[in-house]
Kinemage of the C-alpha trace (Angstrom):
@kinemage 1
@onewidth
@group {chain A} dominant
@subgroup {mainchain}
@vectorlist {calphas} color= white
{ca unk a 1} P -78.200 -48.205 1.026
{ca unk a 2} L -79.194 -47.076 -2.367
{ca unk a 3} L -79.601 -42.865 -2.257
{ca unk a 4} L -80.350 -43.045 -5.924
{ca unk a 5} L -77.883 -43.024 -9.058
{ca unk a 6} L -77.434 -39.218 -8.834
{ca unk a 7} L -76.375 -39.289 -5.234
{ca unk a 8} L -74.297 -41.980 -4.581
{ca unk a 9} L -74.345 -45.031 -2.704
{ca unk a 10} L -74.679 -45.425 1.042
{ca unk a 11} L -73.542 -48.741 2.828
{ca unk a 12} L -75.385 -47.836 5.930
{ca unk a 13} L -78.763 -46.634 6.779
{ca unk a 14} L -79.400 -42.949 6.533
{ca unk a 15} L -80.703 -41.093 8.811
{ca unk a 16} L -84.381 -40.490 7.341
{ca unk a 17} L -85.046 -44.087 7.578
{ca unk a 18} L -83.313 -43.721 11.331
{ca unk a 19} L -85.727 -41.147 12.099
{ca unk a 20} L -89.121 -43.312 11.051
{ca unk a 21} L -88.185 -45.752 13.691
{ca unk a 22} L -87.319 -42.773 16.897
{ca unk a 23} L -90.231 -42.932 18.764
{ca unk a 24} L -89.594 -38.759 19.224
{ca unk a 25} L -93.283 -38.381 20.540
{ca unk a 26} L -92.892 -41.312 23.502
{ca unk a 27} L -89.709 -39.902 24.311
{ca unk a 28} L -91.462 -36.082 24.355
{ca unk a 29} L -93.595 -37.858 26.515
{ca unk a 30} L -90.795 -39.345 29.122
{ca unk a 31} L -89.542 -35.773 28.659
{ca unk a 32} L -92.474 -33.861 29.875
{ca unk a 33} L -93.199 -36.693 32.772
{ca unk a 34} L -89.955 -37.333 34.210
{ca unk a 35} L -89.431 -37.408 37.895
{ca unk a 36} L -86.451 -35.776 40.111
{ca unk a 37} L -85.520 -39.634 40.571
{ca unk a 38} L -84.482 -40.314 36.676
{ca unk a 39} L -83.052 -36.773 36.490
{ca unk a 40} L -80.510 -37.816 38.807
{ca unk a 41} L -80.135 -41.177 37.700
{ca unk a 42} L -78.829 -40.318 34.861
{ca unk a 43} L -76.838 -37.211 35.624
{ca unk a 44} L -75.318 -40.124 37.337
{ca unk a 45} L -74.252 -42.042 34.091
{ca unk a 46} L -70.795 -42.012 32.454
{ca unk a 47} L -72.508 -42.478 28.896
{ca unk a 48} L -76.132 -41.319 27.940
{ca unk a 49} L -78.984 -43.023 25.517
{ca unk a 50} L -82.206 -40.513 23.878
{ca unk a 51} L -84.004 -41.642 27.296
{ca unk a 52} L -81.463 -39.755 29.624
{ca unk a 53} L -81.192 -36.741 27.365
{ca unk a 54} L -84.781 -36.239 27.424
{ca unk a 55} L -84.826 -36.155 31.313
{ca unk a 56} L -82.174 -33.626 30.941
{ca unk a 57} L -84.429 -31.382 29.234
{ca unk a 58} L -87.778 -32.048 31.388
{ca unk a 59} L -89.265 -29.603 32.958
{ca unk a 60} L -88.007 -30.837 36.572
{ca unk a 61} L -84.555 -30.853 35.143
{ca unk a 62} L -84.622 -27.028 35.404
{ca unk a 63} L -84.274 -27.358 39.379
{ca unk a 64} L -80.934 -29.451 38.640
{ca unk a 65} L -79.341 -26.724 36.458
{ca unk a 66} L -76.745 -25.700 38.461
{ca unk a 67} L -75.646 -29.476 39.218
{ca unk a 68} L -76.234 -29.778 34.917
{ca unk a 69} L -74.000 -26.776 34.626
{ca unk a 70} L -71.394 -27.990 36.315
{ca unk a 71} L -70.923 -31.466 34.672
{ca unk a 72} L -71.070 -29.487 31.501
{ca unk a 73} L -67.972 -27.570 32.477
{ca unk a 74} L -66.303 -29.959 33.624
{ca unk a 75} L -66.471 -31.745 30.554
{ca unk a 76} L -65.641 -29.014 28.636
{ca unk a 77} L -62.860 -28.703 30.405
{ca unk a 78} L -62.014 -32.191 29.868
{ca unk a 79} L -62.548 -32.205 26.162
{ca unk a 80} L -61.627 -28.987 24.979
{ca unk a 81} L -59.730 -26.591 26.991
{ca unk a 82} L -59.692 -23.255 27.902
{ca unk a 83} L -60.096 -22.529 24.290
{ca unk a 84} L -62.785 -20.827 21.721
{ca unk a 85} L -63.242 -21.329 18.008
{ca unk a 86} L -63.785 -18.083 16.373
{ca unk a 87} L -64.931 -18.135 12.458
{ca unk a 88} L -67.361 -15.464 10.480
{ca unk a 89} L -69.814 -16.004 7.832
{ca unk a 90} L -69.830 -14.233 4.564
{ca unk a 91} L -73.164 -13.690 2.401
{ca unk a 92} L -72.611 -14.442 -1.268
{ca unk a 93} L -75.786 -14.325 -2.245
{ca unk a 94} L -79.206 -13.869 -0.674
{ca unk a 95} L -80.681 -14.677 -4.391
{ca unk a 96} L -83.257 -17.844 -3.234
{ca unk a 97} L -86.158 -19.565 -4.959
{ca unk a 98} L -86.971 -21.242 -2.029
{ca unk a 99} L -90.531 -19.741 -0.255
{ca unk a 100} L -89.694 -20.541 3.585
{ca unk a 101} L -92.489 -18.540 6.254
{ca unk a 102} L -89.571 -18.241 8.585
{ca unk a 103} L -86.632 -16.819 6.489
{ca unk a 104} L -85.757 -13.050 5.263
{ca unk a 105} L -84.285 -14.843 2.122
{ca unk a 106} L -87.275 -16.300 0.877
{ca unk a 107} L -88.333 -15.888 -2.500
{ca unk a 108} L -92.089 -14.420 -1.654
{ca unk a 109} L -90.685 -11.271 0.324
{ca unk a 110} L -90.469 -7.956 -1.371
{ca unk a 111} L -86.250 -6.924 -0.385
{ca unk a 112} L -83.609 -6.069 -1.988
{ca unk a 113} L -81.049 -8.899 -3.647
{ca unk a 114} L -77.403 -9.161 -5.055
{ca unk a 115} L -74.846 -11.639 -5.437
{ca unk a 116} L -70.996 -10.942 -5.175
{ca unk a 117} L -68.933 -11.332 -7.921
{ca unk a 118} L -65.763 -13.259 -7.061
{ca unk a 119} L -63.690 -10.244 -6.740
{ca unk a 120} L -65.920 -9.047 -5.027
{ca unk a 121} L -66.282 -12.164 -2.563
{ca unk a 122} L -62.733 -12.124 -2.248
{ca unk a 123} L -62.519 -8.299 -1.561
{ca unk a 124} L -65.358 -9.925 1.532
{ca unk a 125} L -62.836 -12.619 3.065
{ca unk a 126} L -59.532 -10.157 2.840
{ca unk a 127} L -61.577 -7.604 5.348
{ca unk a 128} L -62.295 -10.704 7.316
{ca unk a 129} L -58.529 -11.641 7.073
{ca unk a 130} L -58.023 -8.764 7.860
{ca unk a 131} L -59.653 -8.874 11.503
{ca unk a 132} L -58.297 -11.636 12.191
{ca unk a 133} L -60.265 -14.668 10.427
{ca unk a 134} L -58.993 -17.777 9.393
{ca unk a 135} L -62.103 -19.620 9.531
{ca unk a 136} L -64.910 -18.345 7.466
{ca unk a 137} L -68.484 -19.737 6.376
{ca unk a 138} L -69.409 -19.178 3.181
{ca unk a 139} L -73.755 -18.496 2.931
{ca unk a 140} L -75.814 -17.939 0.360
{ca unk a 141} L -79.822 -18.687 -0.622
{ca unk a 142} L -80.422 -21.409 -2.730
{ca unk a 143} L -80.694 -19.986 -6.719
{ca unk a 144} L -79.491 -22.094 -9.778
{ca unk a 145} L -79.172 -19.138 -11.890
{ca unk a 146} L -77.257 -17.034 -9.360
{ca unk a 147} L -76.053 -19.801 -6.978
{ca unk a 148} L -74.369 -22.383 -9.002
{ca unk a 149} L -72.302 -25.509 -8.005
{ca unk a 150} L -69.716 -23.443 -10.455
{ca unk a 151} L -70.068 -19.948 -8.657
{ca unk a 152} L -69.989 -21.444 -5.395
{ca unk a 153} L -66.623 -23.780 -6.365
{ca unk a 154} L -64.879 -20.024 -7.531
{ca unk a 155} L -65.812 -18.316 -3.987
{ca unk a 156} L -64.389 -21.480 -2.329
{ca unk a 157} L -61.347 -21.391 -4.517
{ca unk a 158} L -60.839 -17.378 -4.387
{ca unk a 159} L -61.601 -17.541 -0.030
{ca unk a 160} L -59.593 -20.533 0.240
{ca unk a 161} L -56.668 -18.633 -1.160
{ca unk a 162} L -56.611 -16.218 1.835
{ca unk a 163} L -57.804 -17.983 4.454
{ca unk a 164} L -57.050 -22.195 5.557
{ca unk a 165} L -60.801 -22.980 6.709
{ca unk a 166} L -63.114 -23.003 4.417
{ca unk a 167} L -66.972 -23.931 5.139
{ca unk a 168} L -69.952 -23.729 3.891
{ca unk a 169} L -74.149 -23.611 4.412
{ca unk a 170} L -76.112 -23.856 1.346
{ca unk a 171} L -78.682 -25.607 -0.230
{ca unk a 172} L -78.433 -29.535 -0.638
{ca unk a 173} L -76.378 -30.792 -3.783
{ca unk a 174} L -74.996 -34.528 -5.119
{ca unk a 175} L -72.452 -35.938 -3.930
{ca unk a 176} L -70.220 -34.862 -7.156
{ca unk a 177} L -71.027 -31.929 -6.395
{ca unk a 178} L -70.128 -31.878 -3.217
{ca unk a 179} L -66.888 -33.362 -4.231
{ca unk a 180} L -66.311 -30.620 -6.837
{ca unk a 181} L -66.481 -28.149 -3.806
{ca unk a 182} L -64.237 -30.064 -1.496
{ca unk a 183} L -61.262 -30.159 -4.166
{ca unk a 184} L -61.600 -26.627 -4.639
{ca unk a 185} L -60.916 -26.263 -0.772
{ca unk a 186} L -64.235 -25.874 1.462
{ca unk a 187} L -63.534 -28.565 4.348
{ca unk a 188} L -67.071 -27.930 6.135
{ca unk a 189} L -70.800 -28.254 5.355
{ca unk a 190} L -73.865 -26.911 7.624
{ca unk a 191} L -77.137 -27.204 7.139
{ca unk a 192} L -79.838 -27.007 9.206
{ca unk a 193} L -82.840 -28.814 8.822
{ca unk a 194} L -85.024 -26.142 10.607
{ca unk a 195} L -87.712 -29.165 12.171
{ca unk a 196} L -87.206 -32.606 12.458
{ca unk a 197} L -91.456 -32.821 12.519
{ca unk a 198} L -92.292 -33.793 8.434
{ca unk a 199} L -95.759 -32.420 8.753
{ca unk a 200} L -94.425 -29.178 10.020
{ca unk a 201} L -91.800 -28.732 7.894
{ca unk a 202} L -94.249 -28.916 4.824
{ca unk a 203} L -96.398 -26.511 6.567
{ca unk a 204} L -93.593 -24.150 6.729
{ca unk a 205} L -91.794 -24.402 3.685
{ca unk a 206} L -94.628 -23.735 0.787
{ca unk a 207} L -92.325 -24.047 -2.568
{ca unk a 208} L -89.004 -24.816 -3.791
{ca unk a 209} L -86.187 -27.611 -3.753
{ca unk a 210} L -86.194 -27.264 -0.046
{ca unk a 211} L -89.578 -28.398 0.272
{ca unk a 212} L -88.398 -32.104 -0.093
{ca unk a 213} L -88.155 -32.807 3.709
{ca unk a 214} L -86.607 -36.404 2.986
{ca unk a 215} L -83.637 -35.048 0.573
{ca unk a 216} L -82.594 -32.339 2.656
{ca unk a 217} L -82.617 -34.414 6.206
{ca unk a 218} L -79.636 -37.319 4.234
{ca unk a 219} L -77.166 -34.002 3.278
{ca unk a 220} L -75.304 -34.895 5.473
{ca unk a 221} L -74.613 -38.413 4.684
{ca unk a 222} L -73.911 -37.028 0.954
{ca unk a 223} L -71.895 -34.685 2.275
{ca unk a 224} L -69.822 -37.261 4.152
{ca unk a 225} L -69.096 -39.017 0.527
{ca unk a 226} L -68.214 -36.182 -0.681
{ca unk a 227} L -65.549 -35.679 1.085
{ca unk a 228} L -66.369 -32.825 4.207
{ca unk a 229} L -64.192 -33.158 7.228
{ca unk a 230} L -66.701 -31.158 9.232
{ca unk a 231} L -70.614 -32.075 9.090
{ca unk a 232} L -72.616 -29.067 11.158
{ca unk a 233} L -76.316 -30.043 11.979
{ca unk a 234} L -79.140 -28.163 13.576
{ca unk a 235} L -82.856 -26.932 14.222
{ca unk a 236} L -83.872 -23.564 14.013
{ca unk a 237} L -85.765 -23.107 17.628
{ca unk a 238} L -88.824 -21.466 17.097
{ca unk a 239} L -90.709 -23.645 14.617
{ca unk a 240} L -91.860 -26.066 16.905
{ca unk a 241} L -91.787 -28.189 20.003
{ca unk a 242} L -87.971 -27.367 21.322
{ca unk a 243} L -88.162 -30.696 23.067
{ca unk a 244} L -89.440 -32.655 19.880
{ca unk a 245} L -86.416 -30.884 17.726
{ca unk a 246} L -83.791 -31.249 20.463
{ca unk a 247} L -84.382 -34.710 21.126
{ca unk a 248} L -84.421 -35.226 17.193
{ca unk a 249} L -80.973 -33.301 16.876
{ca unk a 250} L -79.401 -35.635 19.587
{ca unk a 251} L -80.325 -38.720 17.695
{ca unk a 252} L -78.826 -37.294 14.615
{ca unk a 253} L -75.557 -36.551 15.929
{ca unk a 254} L -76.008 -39.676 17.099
{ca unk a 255} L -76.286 -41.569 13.840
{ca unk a 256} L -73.560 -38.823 12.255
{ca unk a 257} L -70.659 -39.936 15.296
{ca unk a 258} L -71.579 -43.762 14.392
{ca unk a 259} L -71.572 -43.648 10.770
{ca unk a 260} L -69.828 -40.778 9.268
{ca unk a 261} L -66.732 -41.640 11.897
{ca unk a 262} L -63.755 -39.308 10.066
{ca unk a 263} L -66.105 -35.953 10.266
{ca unk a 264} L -65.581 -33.823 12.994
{ca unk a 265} L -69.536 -33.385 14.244
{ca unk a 266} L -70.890 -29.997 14.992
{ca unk a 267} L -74.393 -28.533 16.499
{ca unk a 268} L -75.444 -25.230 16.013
{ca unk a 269} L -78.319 -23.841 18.343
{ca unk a 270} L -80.048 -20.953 16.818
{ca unk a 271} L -83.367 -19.631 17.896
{ca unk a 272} L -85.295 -17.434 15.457
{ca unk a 273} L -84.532 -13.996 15.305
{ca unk a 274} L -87.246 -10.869 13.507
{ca unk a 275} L -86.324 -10.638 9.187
{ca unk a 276} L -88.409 -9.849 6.452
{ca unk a 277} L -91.694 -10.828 6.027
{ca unk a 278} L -94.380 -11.150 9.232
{ca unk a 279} L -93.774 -14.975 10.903
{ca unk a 280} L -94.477 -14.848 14.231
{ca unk a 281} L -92.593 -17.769 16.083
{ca unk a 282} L -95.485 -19.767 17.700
{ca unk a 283} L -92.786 -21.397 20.336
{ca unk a 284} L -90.656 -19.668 22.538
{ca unk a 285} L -87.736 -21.182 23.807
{ca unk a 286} L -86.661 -19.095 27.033
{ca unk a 287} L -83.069 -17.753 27.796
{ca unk a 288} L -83.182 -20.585 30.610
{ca unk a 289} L -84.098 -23.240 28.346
{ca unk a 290} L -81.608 -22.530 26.507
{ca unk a 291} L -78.626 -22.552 29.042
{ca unk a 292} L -80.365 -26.084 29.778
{ca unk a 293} L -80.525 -27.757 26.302
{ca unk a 294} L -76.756 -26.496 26.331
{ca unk a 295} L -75.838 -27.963 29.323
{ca unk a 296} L -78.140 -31.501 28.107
{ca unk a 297} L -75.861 -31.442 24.584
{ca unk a 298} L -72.842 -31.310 26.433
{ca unk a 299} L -73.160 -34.320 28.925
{ca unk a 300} L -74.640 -36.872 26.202
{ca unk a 301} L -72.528 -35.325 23.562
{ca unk a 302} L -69.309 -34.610 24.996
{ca unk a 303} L -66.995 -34.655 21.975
{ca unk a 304} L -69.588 -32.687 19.773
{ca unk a 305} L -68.657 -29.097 18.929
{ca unk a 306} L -71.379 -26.573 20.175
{ca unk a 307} L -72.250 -23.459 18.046
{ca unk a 308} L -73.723 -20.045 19.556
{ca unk a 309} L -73.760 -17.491 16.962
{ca unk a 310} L -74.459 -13.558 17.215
{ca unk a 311} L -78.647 -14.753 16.645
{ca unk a 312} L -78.308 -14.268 20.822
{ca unk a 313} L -77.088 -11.386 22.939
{ca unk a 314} L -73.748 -10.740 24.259
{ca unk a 315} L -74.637 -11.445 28.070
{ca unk a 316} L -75.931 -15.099 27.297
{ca unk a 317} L -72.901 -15.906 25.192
{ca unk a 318} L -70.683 -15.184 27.737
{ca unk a 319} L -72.264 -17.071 30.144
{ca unk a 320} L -72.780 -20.068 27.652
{ca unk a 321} L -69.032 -19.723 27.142
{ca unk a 322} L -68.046 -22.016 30.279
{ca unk a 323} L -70.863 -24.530 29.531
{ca unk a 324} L -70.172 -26.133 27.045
{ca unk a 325} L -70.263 -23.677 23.463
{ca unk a 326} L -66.912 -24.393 21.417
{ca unk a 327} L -67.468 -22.248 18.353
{ca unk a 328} L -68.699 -18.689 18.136
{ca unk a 329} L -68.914 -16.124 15.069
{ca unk a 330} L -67.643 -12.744 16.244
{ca unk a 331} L -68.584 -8.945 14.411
{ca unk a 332} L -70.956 -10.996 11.792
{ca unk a 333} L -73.577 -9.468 9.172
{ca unk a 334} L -75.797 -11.489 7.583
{ca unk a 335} L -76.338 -9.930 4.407
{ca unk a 336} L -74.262 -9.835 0.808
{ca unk a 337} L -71.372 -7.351 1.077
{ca unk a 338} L -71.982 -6.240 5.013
{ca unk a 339} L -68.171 -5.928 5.708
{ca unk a 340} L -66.959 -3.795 2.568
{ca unk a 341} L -70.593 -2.781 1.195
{ca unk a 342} L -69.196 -4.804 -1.838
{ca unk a 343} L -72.678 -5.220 -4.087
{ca unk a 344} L -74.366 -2.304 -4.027
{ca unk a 345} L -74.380 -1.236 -7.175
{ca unk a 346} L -76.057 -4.856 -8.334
{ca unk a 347} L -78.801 -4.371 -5.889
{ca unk a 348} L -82.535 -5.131 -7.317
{ca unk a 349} L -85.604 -6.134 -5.706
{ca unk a 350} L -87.612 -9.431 -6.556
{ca unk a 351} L -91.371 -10.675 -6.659
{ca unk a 352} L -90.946 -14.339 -6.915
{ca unk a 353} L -88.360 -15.257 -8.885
{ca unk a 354} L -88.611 -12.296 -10.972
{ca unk a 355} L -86.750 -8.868 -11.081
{ca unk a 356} L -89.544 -6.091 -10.635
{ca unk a 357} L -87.299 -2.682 -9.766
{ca unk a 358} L -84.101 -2.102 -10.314
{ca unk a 359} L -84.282 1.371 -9.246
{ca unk a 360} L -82.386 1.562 -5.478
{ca unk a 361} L -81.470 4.402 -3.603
{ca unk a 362} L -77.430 4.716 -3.867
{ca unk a 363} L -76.653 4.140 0.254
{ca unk a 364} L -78.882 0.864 0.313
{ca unk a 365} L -77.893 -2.218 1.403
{ca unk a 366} L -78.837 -6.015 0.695
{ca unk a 367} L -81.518 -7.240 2.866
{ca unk a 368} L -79.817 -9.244 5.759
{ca unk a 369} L -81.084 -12.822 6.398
{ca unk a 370} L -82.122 -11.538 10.025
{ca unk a 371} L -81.333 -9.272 12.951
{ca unk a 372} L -78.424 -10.050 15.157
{ca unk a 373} L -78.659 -9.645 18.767
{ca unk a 374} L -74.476 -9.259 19.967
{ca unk a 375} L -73.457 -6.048 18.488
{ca unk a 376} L -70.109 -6.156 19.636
{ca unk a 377} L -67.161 -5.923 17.598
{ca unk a 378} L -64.664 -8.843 16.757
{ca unk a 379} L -61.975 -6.860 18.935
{ca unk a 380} L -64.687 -6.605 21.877
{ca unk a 381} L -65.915 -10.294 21.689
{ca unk a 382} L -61.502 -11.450 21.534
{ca unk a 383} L -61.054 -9.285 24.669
{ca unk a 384} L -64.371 -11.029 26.471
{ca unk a 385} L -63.305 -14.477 25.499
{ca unk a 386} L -59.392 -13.550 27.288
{ca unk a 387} L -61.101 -11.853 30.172
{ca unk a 388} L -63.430 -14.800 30.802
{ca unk a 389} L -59.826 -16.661 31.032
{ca unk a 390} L -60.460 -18.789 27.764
{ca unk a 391} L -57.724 -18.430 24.043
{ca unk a 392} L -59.870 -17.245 21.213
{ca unk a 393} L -58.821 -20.090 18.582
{ca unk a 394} L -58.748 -18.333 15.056
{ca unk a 395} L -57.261 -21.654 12.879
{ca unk a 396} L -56.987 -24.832 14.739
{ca unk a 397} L -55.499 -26.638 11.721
{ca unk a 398} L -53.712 -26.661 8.322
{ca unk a 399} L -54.001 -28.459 5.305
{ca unk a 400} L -50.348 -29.944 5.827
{ca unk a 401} L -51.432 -32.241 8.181
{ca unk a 402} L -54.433 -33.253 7.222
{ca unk a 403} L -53.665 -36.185 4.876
């Protein structure tokens, strides 16, 4: 299939033309209406379709949780080991022209902005390094002024120099572009596409390149021809109907396992945490819902890599730990320059996409993206993780055997 000229060509079909044909509101449906019956019917089957992962996160399927749990672990077990991923992200740049209800970043709210230089990016990974990081995921808003496929190739380059594992979650590019950023070492590209529902989506994000719901849902196949060994997906929980996005998610990964076949596949599970601006989430997903649409990823996806970041609190990533979650950040702060304070002296505030003030008090900080609930420090999360009887995994592979 045709993406266009610019993007590159596609011998499959992509997954926005996949998505026009999942009947997400039937299955909803089957969700919400499922009896005790199909719950265990198909907690009963080796392999799952969309129609058994939507029992799994019914409402009935809450009184099977422990029995859901337990599959999940054992699979875990099965697939992965006694073993957890650790990686950090580091804020380049919360610089963003994109206006986004949901997001501290977004170009309508009145904080203050920077972007690292590369020294300065670099001076970023070596405290991460430092700690102990050899995985790190480079984040930053989506500018083409201050964000550039350029700037972002030098902070790949400059972190890939320190560290082996190199990812990254920005705004959608081309596939030479993308290309451009895998020769210069990044190996990983995540990207949420906050809702799966197209009239929400454009209810939610108001202006900007990330408006376009239909370019931003096939970054991932780009992102395949270009080249990334890891492809992370997700929704942000929060936006909308969890079962609608979930269910959605699932059928991506999906398409992603099928089609993009030498990617290692990744889901991320964030719910929305308080930033800048006043968006109120109008869904909540509860702490038990949660441990359920954890438990539901693992058993239909069981070779899928699950990440929990530091959006939830210490206690429920613990207990996640067992079920299923393969990939956790660790000490993280979701602003520009949060580990050295690297920035400051850059820091203005916008209006738009204009520079009003440049007058900041000297001990300020860039705004962070939004709050984080675990606290704990990388050395307090490691000793958790070897308590809990699991290896925290800092590199899992090098570049000399990856050819």
């Amino acid at each position: 299939m045709e993406i266009s000229a610019k993007f590159g060509i596609l011998f499959y079909m992509t997954f926005v033309e996949a998505l026009k044909t999942l009947p997400v509101e039937n299955l909803v449906e089957k969700s919400l209406n499922s009896s005790a019956k199909e719950v265990e019917e198909s907690l009963r089957k080796p392999t799952l379709s969309l129609v058994d992962f939507a029992r799994l996160i019914s409402p009935v399927a809450n009184g099977y949780l422990e029995k859901m749990a337990n599959l999940a672990r054992s699979l875990t077990l099965r697939r992965f080991g006694k073993v957890v991923r650790l990686f950090a992200p580091l804020y380049v740049s919360n610089e963003c022209v994109n206006n986004c209800k949901y997001c501290g970043f977004s170009r309508d709210n009145n904080v203050l902005r920077v972007t690292l230089t590369i020294d300065e990016v670099l001076q970023e990974a070596r405290e991460l390094k430092r700690q102990g990081f050899r995985s790190i995921l480079l984040v930053a808003g989506e500018h083409p002024k201050f964000v550039s496929t350029a700037y972002l190739e030098e902070c790949v380059k400059a972190v890939h120099s320190e560290v082996p594992s190199v990812s990254l979650e920005i705004g959608r590019l081309t596939v030479d572009e993308y290309r451009r950023l895998v020769k210069a070492g990044a190996e990983g590209l995540v990207l949420y596409q906050e809702t799966y529902n197209p009239k929400l989506y454009a209810q939610l994000h108001l202006s900007g390149p990330k408006r376009h719901f239909e370019n931003r849902l096939e970054t991932q196949d780009r992102a395949y021809l270009g080249g990334f060994r890891r492809l992370g997906i997700g929704a942000l929980y929060g936006l909308g109907d969890w079962r609608y996005e979930a269910i959605c998610v699932a059928a991506h990964a999906n398409h992603l396992l099928k089609n993009c076949w030498k990617s290692y596949i990744t889901i991320s599970i964030p719910r929305l945490r308080p930033c800048a601006g006043l968006f109120n989430p109008p869904v909540t997903l509860t702490d038990t819902e949660l441990v359920q649409l954890v438990c539901a990823y693992r058993i239909m996806l069981p070779d899928v890599g699950l990440v929990l970041s530091t959006r939830e609190p210490s206690y429920l990533r613990d207990g996640l730990l067992p079920l299923g979650i393969t990939l956790i950040s660790a000490g993280s702060h979701t602003e520009p320059g949060g580990y050295t304070g690297a920035g400051k002296e850059k820091l203005h505030k916008t209006r738009g996409a204009m520079i009003f003030d440049e007058s900041v008090t000297p001990n300020a900080a860039a705004e962070h993206q939004f709050q984080i609930a675990d606290t704990r420090s990388v050395k307090e999360v490691v000793e958790t993780i070897q308590r809990l009887g699991y290896e925290p995994v800092w590199k899992d592979w090098d570049a000399t055997f990856s050819a």
